[in-house]
N, C-alpha and C positions, 0 to 999 in steps of 0.2 A: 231105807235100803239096808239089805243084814246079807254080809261077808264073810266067809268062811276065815280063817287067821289060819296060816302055814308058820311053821318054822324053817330055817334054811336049808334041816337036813330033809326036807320034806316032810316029817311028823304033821299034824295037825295040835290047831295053838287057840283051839275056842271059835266064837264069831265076834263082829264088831258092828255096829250100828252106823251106818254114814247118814249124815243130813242129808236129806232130798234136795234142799236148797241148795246145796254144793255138786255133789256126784248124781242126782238126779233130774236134772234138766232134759228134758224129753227133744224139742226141739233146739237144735246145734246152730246158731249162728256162725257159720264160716266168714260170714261179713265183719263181723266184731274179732275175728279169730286172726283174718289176713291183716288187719289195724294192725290190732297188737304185736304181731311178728313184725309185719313190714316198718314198724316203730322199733320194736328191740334192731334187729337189723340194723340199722339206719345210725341208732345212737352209738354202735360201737365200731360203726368206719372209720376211721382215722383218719381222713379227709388233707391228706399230706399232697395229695400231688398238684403237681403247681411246673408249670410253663416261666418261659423267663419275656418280662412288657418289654414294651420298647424301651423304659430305663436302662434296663437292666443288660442291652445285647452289650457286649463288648465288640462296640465297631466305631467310626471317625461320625464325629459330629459334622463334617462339613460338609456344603455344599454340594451336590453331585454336577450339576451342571448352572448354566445361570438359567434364571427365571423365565427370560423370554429370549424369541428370535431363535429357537433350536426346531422349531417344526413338532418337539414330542409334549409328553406331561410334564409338569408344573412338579416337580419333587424336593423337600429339602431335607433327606435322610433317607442313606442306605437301611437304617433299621428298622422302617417301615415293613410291614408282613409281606407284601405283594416282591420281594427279593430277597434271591437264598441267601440263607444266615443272617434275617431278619428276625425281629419278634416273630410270634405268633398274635392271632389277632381272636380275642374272647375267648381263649383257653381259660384251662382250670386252673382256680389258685385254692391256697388253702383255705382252708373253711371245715364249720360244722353240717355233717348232715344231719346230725339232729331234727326234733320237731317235737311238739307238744303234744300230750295226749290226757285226757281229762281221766283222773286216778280212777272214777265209776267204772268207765269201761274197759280200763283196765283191769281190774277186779274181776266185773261181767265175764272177760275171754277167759282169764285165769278158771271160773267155774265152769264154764263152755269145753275146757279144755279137757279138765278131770272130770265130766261129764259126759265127754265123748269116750274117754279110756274105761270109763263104769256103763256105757252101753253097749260097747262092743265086746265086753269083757277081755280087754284087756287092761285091769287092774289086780293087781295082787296085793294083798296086806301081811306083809311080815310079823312075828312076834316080836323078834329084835332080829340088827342088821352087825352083830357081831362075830367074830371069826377067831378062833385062839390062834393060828399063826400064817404068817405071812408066804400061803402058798396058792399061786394062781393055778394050778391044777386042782388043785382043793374045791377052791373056791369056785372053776368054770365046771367041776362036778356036782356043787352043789346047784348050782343055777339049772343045768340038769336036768334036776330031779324034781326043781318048780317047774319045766318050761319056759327058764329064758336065758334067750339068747341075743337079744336087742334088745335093752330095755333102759332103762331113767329109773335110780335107785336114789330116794331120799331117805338117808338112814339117820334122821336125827336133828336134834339140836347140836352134837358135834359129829364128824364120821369119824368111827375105831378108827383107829391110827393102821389095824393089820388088816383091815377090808380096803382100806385105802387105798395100801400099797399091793395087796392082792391081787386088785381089779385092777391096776393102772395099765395091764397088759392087755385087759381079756379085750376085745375089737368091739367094737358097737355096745358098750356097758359106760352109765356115766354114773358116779358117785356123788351127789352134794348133801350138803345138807339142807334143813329146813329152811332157812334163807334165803336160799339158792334153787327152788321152785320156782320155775319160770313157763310162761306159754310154748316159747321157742323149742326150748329143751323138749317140754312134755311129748308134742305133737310130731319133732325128731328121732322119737324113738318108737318101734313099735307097743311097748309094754312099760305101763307104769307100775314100778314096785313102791309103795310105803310100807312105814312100817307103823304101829299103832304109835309112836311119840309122835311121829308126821301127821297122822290122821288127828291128832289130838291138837296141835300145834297149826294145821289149818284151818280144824272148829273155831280155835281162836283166833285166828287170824281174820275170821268173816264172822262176828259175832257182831250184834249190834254194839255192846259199849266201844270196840275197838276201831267199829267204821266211825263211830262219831268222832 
């Protein structure tokens, strides 16, 4: 697959050759796609809330009434669920929501994902994701003059330090870097920007010596 390459001011910056194996996947597994998100999701709940057991009520440990000869139920604690300012009974405590997912099909969605944004054309390849000074007006005018306005921009092995802070304002724009390619993110935005270190850096990333 061959990509036309922009620059930020909108010039034109060559073309580029994407792996079909990656960005051209014809049919989209949405099944593999909701995995993978509903797994990112999932790993980074915080999983903090938590109810207090019946250890834990602050109420008298004694008796409520004696055992037999009363006519009602059999109870030996107010902090039983079934009365106010009781425990709760099977509430939430902390925990992981976590879960496992086998790295193949994590991978799989990852190409699912930049294969859905290269058939709808909504992929663009940057020449580079640089900016000489830190102005988000600048910068929400050069995006512009690509057409974007929602998008997931992975500018790199590192992000410029002034596209950084540029963007940190503009609304619906996320900056990572090449590490920081994810299902979740991609599929969250309308429009994937790389830039050719990005494109270069996920040929590697999905090469055979590196999956082995």
């Amino acid at each position: 697959m061959k990509l036309d390459v922009i620059k930020l001011d909108g010039g034109k910056g060559g073309s580029i050759e994407l792996p079909d194996e990656i960005f051209g996947i014809e049919e989209i597994r949405a099944d593999i796609l909701q995995r993978c998100v509903t797994w990112q999701l999932a790993k980074r709940r915080a999983g903090t809330h938590k109810i207090q057991v019946r250890n834990e009520v602050s109420r008298t440990g004694k008796k409520m009434y004696r055992q037999k000869g009363t006519g009602g139920a059999r109870h030996g604690s107010r902090r039983a669920a079934q009365f106010v300012g009781g425990a709760k009974a099977h509430g939430p405590v902390v925990r992981s929501h976590a879960f496992d997912l086998p790295k193949k099909v994590r991978a799989l969605a990852l190409k699912h994902a930049l294969s859905s944004k290269a058939k709808t054309g909504a992929l663009i390849v940057l020449d580079a994701a640089t900016v000489k000074a830190t102005k988000t007006a600048a910068l929400r005018a050069s995006f512009a003059k690509i057409g974007v306005t929602n998008a997931l921009v992975i500018a790199g092995s590192e992000v410029d330090a002034n596209l950084k802070l540029a963007a940190r304002n503009i609304p619906n724009v996320d900056v990572l870097p090449n590490a920081g390619l994810n299902v979740y993110d991609v599929l969250r935005r309308q429009t994937l920007v790389l830039t050719k270190d990005a494109v270069e850096a996920i040929r590697a990333r999905f090469s055979p010596e590196e999956a082995a």
